[in-house]
Backbone as numpy.savetxt, mean C-alpha at the origin, in Angstrom:
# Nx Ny Nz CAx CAy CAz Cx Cy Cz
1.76 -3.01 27.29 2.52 -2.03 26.54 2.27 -2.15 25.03
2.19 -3.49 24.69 1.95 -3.49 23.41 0.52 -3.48 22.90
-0.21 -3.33 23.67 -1.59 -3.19 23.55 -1.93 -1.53 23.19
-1.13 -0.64 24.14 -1.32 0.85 23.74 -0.32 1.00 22.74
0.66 0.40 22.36 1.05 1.09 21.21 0.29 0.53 20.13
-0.92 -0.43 19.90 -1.68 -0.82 18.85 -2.46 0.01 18.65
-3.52 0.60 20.19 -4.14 1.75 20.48 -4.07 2.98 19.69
-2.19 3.26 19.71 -1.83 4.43 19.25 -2.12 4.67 17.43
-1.54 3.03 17.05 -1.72 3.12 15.70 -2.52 2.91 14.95
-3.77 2.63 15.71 -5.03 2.44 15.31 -5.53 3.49 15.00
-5.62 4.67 16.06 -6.07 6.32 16.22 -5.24 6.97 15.00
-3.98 6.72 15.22 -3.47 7.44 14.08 -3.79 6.68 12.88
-4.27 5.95 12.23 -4.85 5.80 11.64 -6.00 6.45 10.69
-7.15 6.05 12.11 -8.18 6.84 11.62 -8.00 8.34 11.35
-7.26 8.94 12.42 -6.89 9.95 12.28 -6.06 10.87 11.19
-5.37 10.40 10.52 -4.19 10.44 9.14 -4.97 10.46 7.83
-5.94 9.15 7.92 -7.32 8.58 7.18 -8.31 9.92 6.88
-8.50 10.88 7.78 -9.26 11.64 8.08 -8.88 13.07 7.78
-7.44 13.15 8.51 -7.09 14.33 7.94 -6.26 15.13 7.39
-5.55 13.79 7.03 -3.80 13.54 6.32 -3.00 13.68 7.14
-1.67 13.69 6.45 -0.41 13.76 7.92 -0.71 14.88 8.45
-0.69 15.94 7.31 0.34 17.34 7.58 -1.29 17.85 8.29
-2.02 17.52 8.50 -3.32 18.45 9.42 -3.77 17.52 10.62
-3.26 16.76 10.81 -3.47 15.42 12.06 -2.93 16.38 13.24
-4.45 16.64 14.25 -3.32 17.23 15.54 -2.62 15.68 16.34
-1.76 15.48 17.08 -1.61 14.48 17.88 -2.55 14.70 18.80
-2.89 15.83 19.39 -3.67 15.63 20.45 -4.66 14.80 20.20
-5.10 14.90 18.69 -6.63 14.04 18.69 -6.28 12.89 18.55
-4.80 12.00 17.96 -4.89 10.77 18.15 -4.64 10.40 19.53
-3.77 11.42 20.21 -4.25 10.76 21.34 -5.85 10.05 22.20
-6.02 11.85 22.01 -7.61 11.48 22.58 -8.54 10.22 21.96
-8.33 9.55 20.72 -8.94 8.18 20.49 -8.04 7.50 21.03
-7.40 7.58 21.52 -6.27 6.16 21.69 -6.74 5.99 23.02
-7.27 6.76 23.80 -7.19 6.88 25.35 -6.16 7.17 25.83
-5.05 8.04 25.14 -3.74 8.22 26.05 -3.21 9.67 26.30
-2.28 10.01 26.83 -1.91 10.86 26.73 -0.93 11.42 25.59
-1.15 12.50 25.10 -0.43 13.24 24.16 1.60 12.91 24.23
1.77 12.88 25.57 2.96 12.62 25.80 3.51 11.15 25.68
2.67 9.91 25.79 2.98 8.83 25.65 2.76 8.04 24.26
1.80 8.80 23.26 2.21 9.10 21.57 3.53 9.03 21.61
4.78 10.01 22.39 5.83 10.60 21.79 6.41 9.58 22.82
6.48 8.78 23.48 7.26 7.77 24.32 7.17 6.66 23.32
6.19 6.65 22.63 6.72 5.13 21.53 7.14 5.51 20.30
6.73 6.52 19.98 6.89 7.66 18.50 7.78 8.68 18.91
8.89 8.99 18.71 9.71 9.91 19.36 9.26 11.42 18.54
8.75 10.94 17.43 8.19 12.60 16.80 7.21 12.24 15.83
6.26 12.98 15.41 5.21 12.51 14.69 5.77 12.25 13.51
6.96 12.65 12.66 7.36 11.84 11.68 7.32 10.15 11.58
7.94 9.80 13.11 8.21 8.61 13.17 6.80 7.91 13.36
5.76 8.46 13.52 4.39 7.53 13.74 4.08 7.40 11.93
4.12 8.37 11.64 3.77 8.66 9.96 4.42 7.86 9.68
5.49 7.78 9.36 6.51 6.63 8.38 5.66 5.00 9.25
5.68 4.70 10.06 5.14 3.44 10.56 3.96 3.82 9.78
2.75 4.40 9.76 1.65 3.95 8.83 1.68 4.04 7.42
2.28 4.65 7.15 2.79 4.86 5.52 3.45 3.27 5.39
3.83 3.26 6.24 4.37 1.33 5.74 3.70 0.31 5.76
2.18 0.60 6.45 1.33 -0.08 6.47 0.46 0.15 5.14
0.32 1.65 4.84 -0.52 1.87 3.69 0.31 1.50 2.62
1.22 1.22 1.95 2.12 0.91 0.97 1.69 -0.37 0.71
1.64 -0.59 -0.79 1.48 -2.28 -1.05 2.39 -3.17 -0.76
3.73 -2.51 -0.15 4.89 -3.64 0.02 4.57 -4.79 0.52
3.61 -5.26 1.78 3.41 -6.45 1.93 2.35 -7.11 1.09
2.09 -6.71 0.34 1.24 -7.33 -0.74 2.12 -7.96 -1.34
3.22 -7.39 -2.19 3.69 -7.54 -3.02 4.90 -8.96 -2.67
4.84 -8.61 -1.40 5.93 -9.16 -0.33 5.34 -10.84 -0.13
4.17 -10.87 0.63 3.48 -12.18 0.89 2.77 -12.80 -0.49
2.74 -12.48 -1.81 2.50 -12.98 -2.61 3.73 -13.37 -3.56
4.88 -12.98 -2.86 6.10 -13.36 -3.87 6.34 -14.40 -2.76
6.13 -14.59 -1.58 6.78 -15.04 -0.43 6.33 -17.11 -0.92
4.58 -16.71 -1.41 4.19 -17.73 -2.29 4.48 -18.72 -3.49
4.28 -19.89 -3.30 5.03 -20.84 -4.28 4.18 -20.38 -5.50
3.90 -19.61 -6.10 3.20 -19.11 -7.57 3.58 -18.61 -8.28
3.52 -18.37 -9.26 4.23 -17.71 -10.76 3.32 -17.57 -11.96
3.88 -16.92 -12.46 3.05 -16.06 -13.71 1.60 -15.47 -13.38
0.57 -15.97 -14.25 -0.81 -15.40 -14.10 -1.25 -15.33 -12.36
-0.70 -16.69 -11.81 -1.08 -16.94 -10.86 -0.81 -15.52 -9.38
0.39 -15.29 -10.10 1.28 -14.47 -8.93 0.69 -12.96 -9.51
-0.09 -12.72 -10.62 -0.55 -11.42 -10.89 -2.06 -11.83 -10.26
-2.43 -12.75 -10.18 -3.77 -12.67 -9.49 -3.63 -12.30 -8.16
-2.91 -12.92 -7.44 -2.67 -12.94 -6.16 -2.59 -11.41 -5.64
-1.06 -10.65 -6.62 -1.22 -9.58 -6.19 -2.45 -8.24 -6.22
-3.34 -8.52 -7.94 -4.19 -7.68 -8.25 -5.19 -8.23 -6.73
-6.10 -9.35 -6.17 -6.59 -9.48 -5.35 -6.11 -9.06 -4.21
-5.16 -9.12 -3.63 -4.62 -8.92 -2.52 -4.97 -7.12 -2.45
-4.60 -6.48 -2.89 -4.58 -5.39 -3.33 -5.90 -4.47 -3.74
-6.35 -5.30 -3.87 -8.33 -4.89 -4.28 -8.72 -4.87 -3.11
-8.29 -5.67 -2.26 -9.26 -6.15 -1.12 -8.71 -5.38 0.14
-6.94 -4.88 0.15 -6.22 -4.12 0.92 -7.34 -2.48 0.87
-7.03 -2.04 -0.16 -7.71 -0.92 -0.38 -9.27 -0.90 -0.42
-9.63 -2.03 -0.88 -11.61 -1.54 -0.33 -11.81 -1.20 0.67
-11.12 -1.11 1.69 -10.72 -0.77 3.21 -10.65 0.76 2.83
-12.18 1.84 2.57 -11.87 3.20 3.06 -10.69 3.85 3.53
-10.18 3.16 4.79 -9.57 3.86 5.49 -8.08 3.93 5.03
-8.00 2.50 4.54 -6.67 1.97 4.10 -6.42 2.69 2.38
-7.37 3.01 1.51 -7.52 3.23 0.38 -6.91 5.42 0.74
-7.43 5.65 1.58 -7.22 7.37 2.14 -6.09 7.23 2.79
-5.22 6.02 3.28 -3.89 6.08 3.98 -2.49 6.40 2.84
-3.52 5.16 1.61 -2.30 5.16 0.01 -2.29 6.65 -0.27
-3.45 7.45 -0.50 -3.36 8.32 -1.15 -2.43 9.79 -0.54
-2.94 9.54 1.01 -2.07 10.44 1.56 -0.49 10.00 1.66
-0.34 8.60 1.64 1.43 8.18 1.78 2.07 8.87 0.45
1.44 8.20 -0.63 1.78 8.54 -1.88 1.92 10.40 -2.02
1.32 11.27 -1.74 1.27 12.78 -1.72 2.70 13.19 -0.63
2.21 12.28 0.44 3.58 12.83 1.27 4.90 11.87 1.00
4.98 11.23 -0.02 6.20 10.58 -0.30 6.94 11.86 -0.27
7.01 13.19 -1.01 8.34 14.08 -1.42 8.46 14.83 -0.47
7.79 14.75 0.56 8.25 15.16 2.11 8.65 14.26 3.21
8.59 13.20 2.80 9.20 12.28 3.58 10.26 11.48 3.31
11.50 11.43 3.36 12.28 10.65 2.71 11.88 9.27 2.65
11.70 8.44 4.16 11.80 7.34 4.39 10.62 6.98 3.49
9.07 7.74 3.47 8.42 7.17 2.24 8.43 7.21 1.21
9.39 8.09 0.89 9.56 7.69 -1.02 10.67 6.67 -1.11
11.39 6.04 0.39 12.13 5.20 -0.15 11.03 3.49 -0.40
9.67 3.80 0.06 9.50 3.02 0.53 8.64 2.71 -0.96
7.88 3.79 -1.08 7.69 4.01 -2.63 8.31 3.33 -3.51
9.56 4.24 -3.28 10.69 3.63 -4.51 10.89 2.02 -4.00
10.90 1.54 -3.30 11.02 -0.09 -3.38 9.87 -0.71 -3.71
8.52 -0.36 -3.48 7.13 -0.97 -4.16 7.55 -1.04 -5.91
7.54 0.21 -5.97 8.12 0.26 -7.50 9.24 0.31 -7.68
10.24 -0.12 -7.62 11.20 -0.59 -8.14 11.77 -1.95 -7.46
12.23 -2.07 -6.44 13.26 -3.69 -6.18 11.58 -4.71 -6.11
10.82 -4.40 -5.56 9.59 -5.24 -5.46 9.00 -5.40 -7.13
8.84 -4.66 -7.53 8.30 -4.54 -9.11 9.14 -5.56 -9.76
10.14 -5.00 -9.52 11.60 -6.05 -10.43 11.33 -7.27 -10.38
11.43 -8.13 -9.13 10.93 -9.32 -8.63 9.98 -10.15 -9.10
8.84 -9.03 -8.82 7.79 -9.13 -9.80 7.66 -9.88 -10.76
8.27 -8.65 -11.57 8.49 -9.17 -13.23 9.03 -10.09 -13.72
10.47 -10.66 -12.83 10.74 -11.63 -13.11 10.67 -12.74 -12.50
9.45 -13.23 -11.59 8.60 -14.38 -11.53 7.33 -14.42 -12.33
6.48 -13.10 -13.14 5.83 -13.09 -13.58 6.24 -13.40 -15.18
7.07 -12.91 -15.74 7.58 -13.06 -17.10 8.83 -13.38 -17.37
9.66 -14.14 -16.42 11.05 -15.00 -17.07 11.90 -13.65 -16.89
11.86 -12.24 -16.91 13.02 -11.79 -17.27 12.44 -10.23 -16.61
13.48 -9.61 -16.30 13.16 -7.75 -15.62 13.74 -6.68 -16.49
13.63 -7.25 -18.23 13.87 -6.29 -19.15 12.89 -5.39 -19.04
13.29 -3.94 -19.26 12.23 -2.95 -19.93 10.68 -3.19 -20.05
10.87 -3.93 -21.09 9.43 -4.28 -21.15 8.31 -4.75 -19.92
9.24 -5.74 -19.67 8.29 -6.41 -18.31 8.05 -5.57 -17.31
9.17 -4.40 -17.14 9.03 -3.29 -16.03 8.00 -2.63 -16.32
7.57 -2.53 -17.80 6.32 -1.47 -17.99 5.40 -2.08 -18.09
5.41 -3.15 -18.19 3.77 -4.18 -18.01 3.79 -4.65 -16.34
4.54 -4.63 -15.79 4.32 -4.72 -14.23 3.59 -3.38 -13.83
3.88 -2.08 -14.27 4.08 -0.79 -14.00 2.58 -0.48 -14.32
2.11 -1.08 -15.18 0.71 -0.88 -16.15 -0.25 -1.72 -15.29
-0.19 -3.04 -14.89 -0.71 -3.86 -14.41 -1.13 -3.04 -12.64
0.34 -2.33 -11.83 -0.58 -1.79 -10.58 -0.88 -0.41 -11.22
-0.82 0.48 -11.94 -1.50 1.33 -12.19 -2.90 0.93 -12.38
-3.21 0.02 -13.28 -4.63 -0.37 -13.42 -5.27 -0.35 -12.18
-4.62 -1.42 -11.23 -4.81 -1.89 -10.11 -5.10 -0.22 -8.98
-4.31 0.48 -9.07 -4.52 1.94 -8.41 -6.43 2.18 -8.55
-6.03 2.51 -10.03 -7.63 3.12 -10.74 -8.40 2.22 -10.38
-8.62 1.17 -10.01 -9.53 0.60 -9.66 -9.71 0.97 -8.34
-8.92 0.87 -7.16 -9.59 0.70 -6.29 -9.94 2.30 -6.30
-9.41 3.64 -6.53 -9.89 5.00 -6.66 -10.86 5.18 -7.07
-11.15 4.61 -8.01 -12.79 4.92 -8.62 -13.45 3.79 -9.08
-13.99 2.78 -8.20 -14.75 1.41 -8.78 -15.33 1.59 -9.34
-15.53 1.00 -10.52 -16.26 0.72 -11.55 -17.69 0.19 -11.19
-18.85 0.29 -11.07 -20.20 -0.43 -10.18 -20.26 -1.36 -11.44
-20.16 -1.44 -12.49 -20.28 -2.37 -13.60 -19.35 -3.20 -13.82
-18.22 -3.51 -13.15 -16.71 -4.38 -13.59 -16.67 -5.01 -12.21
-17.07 -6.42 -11.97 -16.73 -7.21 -11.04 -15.22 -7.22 -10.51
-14.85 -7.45 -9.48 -13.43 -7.22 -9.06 -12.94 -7.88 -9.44
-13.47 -9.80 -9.62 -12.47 -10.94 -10.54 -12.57 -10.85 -12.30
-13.75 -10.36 -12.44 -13.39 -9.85 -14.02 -12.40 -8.69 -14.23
-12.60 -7.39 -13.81 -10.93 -6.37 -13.61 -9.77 -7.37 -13.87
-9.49 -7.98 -13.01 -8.15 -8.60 -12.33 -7.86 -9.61 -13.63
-9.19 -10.22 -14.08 -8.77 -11.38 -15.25 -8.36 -10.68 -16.83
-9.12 -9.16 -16.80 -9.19 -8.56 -18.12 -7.22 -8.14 -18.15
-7.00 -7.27 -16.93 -6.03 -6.89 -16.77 -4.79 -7.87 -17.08
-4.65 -9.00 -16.55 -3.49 -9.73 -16.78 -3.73 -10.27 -17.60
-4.61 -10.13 -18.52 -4.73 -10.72 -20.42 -4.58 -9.67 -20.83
-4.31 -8.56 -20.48 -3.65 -7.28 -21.18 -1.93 -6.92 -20.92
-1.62 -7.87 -19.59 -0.55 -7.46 -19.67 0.73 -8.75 -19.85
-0.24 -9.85 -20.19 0.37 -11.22 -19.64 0.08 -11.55 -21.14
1.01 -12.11 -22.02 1.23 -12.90 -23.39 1.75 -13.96 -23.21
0.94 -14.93 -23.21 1.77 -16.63 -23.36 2.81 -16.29 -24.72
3.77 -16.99 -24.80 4.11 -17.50 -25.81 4.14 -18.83 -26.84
């Protein structure tokens, strides 16, 4: 059982990857999954509910999640996440999952809540293992730091190594005192 519902979310995957939510027939994730159209909707009660499950996969939350989960701090814990995150998205498929979650956040509630916690209660956190404190400021140098992190993986640079990016970036957003 739990083997076809991996099946399922694999297809929808590629499938979502391919042709966003809102143009994904189910029939075709079925047809990669090997299943029937009707047993999609026996573990997914409606294609919303398959969408929100991959949108939670495409979201950086467990990035952000298993690198706070880590005994690290400051530079260390912005490396972790800028890598983690480089390497989530060089994944084609996974890099076309962000872009479509992110577009269908304002049609989906559950993903703009999910949104809104990447950037905001996760960000917060963030900031204050990365810089002592979740004033203003630090919110917009956290905020600056995955934006960078976005543009990179959207349009790689063929000239900017991925550990040079990641080192330039948190000396732009990271001030010892």
């Amino acid at each position: 059982m739990e083997e076809t519902r991996k099946r399922i979310l694999d297809a929808a995957m590629n499938v979502f990857a391919e042709f966003g939510f809102f143009k994904a027939p189910a029939r075709l994730i079925a047809e990669k999954a090997g299943v029937s159209k009707g047993l999609i909707f026996w573990y997914f009660k409606r294609k919303d509910d398959l969408i929100s499950e991959i949108a939670s996969r495409a979201l950086p939350v467990d990035i952000i999640e298993n690198c706070l989960s880590k005994d690290v701090e400051r530079k260390e814990l912005l490396r972790c996440i800028g890598s983690s995150y480089i390497s989530k998205y060089s994944d084609e498929r996974m890099k076309k999952l962000l872009i479509h979650s992110i577009s269908a956040s304002s049609s989906y509630p559950l993903i703009s809540k999910m949104l809104d916690r990447s950037c905001g209660e996760m960000l917060r956190r963030a900031a204050l293992r990365v810089f002592g404190k979740d004033d203003k400021k630090s919110i917009i140098r956290m905020r600056a730091f995955f934006g960078s992190l976005l543009c990179y993986v959207l349009n790689r640079p063929q000239e900017i190594e991925e550990k040079e990016y990641i080192d330039e970036i948190i000396s732009l957003v990271y001030h010892e005192k």
